[in-house]
C-alpha positions as a LaTeX table, in Angstrom:
\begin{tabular}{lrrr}
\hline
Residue & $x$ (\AA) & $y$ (\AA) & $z$ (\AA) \\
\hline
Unk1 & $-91.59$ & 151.08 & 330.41 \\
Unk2 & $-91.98$ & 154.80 & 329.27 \\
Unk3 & $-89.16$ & 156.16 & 327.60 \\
Unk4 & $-86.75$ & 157.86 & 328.13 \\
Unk5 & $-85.56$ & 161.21 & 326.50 \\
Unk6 & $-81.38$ & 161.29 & 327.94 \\
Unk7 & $-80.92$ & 164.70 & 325.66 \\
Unk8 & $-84.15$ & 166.57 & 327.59 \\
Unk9 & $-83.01$ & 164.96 & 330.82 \\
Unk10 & $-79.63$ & 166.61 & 330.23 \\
Unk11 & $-80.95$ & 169.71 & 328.46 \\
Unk12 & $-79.05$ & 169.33 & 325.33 \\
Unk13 & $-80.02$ & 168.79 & 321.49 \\
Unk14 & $-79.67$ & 166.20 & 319.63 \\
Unk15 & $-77.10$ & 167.54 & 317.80 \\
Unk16 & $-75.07$ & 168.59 & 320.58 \\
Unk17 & $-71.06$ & 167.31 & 320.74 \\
Unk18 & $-69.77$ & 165.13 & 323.01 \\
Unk19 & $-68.09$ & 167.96 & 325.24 \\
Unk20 & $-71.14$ & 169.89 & 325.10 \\
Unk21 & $-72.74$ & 166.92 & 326.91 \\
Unk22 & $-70.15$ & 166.71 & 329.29 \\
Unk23 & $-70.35$ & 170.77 & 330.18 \\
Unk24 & $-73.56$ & 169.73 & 330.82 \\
Unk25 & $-73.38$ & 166.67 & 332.50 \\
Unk26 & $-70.98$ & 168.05 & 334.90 \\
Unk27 & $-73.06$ & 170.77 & 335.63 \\
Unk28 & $-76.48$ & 168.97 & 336.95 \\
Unk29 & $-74.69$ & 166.17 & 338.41 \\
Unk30 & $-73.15$ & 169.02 & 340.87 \\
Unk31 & $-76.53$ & 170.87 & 341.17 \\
Unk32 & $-78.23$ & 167.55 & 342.05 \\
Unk33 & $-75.51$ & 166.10 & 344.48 \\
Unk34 & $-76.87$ & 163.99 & 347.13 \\
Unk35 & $-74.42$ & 165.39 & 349.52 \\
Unk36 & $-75.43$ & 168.33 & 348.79 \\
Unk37 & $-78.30$ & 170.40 & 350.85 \\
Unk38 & $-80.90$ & 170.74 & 348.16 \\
Unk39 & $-79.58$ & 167.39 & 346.19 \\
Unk40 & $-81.93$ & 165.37 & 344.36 \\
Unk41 & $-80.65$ & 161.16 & 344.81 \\
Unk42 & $-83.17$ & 160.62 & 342.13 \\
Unk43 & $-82.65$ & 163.85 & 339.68 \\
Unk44 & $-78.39$ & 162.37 & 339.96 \\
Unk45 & $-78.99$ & 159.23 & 338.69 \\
Unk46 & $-81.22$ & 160.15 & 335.92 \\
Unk47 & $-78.65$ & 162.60 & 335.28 \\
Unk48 & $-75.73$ & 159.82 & 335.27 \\
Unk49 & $-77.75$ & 157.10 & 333.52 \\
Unk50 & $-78.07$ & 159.74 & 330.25 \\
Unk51 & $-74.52$ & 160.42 & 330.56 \\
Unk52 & $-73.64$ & 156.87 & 330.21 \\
Unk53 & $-75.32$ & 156.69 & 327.32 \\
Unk54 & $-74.56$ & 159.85 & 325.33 \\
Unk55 & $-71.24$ & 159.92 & 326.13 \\
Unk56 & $-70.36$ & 156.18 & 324.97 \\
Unk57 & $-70.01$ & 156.79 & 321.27 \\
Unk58 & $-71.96$ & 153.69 & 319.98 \\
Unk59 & $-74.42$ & 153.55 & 323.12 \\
Unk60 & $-75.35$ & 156.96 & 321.87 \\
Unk61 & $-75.72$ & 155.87 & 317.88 \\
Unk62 & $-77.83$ & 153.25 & 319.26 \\
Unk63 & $-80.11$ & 154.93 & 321.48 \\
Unk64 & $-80.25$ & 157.52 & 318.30 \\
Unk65 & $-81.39$ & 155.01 & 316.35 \\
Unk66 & $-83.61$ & 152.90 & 318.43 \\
Unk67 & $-84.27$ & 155.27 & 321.30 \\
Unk68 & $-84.62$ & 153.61 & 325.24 \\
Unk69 & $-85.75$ & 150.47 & 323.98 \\
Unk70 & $-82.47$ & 149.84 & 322.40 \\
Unk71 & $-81.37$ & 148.89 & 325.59 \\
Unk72 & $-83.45$ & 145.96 & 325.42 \\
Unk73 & $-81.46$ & 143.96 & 322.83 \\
Unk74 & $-83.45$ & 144.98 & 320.24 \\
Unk75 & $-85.82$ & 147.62 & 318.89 \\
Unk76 & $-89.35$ & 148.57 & 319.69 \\
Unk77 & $-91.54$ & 150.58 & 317.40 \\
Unk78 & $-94.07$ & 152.08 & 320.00 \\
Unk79 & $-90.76$ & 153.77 & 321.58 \\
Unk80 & $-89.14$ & 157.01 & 320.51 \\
Unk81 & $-86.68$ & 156.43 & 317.80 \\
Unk82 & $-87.78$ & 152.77 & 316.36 \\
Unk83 & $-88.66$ & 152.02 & 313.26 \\
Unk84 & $-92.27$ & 151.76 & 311.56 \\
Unk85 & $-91.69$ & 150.01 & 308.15 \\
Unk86 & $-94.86$ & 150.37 & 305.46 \\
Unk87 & $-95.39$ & 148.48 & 302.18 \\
Unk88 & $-94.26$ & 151.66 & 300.45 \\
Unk89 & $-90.80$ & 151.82 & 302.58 \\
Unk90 & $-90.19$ & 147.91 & 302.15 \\
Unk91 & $-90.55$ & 147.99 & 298.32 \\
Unk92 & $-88.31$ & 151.35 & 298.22 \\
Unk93 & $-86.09$ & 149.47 & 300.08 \\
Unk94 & $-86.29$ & 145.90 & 297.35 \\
Unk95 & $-86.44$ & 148.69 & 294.04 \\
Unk96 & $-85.11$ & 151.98 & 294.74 \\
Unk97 & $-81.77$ & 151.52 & 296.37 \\
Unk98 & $-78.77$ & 152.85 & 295.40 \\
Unk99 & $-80.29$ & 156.18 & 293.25 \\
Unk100 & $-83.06$ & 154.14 & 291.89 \\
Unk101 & $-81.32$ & 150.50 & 290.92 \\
Unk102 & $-82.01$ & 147.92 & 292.39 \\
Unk103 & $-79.09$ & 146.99 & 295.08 \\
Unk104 & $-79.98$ & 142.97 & 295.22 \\
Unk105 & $-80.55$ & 140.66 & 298.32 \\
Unk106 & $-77.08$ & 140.81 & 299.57 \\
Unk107 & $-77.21$ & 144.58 & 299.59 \\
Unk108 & $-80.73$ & 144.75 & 301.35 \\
Unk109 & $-79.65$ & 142.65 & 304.30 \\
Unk110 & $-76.20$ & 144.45 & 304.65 \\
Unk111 & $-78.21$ & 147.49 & 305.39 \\
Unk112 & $-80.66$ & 145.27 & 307.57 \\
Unk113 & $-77.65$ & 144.21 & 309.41 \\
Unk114 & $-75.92$ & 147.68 & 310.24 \\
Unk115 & $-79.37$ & 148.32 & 311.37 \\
Unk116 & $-80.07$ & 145.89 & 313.88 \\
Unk117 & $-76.88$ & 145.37 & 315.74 \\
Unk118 & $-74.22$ & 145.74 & 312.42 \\
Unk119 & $-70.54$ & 147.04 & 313.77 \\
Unk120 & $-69.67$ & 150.70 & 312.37 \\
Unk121 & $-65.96$ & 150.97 & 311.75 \\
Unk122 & $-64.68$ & 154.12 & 314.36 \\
Unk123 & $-63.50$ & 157.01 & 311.63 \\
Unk124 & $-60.21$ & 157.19 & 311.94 \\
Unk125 & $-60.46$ & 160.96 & 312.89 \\
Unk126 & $-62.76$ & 160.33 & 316.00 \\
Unk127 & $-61.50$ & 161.66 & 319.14 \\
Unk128 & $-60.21$ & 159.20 & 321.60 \\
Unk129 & $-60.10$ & 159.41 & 325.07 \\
Unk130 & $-58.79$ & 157.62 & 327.80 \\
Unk131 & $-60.39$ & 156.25 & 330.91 \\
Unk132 & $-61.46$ & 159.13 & 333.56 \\
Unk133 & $-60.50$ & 158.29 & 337.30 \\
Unk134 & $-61.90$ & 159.01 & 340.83 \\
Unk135 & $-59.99$ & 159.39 & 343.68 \\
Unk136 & $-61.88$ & 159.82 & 347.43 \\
Unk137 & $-59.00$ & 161.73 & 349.93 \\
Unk138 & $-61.01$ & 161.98 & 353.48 \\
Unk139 & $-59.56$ & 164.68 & 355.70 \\
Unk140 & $-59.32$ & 165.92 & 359.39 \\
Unk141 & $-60.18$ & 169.42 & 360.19 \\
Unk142 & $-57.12$ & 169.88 & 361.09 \\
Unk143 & $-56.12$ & 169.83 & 357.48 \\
Unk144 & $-58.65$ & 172.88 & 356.45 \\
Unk145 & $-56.57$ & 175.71 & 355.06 \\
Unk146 & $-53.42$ & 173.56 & 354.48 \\
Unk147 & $-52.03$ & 172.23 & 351.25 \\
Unk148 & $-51.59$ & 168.85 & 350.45 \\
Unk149 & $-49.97$ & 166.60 & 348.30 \\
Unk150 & $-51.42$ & 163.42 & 346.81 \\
Unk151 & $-50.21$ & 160.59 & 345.34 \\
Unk152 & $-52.05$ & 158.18 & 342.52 \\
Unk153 & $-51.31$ & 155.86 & 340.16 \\
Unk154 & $-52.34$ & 156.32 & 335.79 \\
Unk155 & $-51.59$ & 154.70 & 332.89 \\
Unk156 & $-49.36$ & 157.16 & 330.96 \\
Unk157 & $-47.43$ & 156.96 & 327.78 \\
Unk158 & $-44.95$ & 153.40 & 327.90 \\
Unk159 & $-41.64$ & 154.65 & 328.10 \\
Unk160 & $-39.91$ & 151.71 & 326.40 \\
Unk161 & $-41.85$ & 152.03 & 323.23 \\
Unk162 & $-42.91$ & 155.85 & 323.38 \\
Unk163 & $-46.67$ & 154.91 & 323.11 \\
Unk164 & $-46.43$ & 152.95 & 319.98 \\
Unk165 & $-46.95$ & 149.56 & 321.86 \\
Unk166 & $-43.84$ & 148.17 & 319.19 \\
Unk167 & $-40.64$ & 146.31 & 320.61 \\
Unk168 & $-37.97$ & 147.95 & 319.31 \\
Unk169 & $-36.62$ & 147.27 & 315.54 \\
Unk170 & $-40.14$ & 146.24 & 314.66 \\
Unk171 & $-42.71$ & 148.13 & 313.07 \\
Unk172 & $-46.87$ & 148.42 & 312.77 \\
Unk173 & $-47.91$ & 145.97 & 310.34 \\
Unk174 & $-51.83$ & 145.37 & 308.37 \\
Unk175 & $-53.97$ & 142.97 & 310.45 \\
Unk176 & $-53.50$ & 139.68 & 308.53 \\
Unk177 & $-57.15$ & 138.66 & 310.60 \\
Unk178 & $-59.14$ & 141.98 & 308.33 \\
Unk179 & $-56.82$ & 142.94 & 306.01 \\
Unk180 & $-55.88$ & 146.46 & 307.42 \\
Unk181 & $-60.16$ & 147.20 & 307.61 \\
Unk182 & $-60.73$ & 146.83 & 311.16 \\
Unk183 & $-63.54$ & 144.84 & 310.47 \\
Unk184 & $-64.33$ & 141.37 & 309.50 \\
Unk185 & $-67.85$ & 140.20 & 307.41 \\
Unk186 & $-69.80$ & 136.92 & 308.29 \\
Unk187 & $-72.10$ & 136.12 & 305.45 \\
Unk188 & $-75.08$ & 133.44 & 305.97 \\
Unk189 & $-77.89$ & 132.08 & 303.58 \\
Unk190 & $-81.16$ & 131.80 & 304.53 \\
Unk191 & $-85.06$ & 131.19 & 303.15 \\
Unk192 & $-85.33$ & 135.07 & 302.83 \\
Unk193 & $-81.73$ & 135.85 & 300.62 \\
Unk194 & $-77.76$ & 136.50 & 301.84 \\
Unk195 & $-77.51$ & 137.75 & 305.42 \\
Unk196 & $-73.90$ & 139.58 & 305.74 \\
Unk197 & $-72.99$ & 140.60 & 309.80 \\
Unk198 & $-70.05$ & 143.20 & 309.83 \\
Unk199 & $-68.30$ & 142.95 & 313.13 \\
Unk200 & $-65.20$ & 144.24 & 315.54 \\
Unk201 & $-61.97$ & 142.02 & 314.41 \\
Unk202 & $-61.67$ & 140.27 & 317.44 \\
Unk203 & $-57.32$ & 140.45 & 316.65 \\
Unk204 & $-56.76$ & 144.07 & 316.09 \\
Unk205 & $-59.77$ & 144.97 & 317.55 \\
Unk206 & $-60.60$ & 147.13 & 314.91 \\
Unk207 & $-57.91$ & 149.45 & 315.17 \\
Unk208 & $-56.68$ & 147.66 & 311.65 \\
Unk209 & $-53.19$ & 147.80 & 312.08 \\
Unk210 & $-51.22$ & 146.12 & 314.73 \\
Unk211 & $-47.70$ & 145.62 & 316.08 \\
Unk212 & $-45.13$ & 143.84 & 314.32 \\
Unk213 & $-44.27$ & 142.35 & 317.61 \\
Unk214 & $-45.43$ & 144.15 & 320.84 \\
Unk215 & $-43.58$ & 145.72 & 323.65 \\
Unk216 & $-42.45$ & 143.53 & 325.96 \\
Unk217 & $-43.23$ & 146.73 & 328.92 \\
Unk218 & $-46.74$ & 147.46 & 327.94 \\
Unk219 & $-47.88$ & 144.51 & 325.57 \\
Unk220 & $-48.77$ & 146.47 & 322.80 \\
Unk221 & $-50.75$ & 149.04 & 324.89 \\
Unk222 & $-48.39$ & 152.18 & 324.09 \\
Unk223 & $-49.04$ & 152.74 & 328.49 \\
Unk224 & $-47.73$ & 151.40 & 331.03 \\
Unk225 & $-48.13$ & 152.53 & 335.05 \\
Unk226 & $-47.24$ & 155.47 & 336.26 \\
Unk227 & $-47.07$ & 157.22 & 339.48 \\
Unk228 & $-47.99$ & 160.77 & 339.61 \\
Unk229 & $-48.40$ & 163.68 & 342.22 \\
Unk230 & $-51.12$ & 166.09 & 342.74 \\
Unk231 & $-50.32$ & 169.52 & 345.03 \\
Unk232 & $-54.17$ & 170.45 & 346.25 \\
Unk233 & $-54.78$ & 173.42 & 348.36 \\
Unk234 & $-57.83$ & 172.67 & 350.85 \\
Unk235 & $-59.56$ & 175.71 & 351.43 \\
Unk236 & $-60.87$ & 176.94 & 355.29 \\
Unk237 & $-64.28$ & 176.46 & 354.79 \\
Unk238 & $-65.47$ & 173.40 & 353.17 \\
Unk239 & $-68.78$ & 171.24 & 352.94 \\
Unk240 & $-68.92$ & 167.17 & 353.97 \\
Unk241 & $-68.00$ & 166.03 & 350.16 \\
Unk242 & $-66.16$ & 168.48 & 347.87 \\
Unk243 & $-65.27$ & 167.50 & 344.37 \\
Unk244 & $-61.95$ & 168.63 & 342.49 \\
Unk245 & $-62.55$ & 168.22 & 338.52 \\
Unk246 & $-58.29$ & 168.17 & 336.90 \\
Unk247 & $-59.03$ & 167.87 & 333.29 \\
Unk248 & $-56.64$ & 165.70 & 331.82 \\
Unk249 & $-55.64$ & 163.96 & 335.00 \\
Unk250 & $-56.68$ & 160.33 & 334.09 \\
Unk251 & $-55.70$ & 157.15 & 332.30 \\
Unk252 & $-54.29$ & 157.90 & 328.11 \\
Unk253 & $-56.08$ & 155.44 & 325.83 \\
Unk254 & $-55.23$ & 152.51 & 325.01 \\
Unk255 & $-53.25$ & 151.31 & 322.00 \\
Unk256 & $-51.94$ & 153.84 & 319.10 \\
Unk257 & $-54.91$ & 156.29 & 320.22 \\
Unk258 & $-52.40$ & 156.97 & 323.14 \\
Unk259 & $-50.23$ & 158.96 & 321.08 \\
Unk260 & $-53.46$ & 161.11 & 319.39 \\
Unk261 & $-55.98$ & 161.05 & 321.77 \\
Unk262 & $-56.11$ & 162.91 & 325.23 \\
Unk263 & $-56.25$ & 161.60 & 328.77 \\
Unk264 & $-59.18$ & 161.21 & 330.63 \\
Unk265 & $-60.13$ & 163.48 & 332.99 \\
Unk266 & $-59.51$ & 163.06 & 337.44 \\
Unk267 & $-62.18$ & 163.46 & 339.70 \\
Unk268 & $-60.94$ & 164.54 & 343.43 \\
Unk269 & $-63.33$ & 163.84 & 346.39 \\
Unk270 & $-62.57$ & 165.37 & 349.29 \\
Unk271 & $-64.41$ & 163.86 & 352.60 \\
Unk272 & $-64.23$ & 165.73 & 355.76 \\
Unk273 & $-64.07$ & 163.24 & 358.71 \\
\hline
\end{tabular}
């Protein structure tokens, strides 16, 4: 399969940030619109399969570091972004680690491990973001020129616990599971030396610190449901499909990120009967 470059298909860097991939996103997946009169059904989902992948945080490190292939389960060093190892890298790797000393076998296959599948803790300053939604709203023509209102359901801040997912007269404790890390090591011996797998700790998942006790409303979520309104003015003229982008509209995120990160985004489509 040839592969795939998602930053040329979305005309973006490498480098670029995570909104500038969404501007851009955004942008072609409007100019190439199926619905719309010079759409391209093919152009839209090349467009939406790079998106899924750039903007998933560790999708993206992984195509980064394996390119398309990474997609496979593994890596491929024919395809953009494997890895070609030579004698020269392979003995840097046994004698030069670590600013020249060597780093031992337990070391080597740590770095072996983050390689090829290892978990990366999230930094705790990474943005979060919650879930964005899509609502369809199909209209009469009758309705052209009017304003409506519209009613759908998010998950918004828990208003028993304020979004900190703790009953009350209980607090956020260390993960007794990974020890406040977020992260939990599994360490194997083999023929070839000490293999060590760093993983997501399946109890906090890897947020490190957890409820004392959770909130009975949300269940240590921090969001519970809400129901919301949305005024819309319709405008006189108006194609087949029409999309409404409300930043901020969507689901918070889940957890203590619901009190520091930012709600997902709502996607409107209007449908003209």
């Amino acid at each position: 399969m040839a592969a795939k470059d998602y930053y040329t298909i979305l005309g973006m860097p490498r480098t670029a940030s995570a909104e500038d991939i969404k501007k851009a996103y955004r942008k072609l997946a409007h100019e190439h619109h199926p619905d719309k009169k010079h759409g391209n059904e093919a152009k839209f989902k090349e467009v939406n399969e790079a998106y899924q992948v750039l903007s998933d945080p560790k999708k993206r490190s992984q195509y980064d570091n394996f390119g398309f292939a990474y997609n496979e389960g593994g890596f491929d060093p024919g395809q953009t972004g494997g890895y070609n190892f030579t004698q020269e890298d392979i003995f840097n790797m046994f004698g030069g680690m670590r600013g020249g000393q060597g780093g031992g076998a337990e070391d080597i296959f740590d770095m072996f491990s983050e390689m090829f599948g290892g978990y990366r803790q999230p930094r705790s300053d990474e943005p979060r973001k919650g879930e964005d939604l899509y609502l369809e709203v199909t209209l009469g023509k009758k309705d052209l020129g009017t304003t409506r209102t519209i009613e759908y359901d998010i998950q918004d801040k828990c208003t028993e616990c304020k979004g900190e997912g703790v009953a009350p007269g209980y607090k956020i404790v260390n993960c007794q599971t990974c020890k406040g890390t977020g992260q939990v090591r599994q360490t194997s011996r083999s023929g070839f030396g000490v293999f060590s797998q760093i993983s997501l700790c399946p109890t906090c998942k890897g947020q490190g610190r957890m409820p004392e006790k959770e909130c009975s409303v949300c269940r240590g979520s921090g969001r519970s449901k809400s129901r919301q309104s949305l005024e819309i003015h319709i405008p006189k003229e108006l194609p087949h499909s029409y999309n409404i982008l409300v930043p901020r509209g969507g689901n918070l995120p889940v957890g203590r990120q619901a009190l520091a990160g930012e709600p997902g985004d709502l996607v409107v489509n209007i449908r003209i009967k």
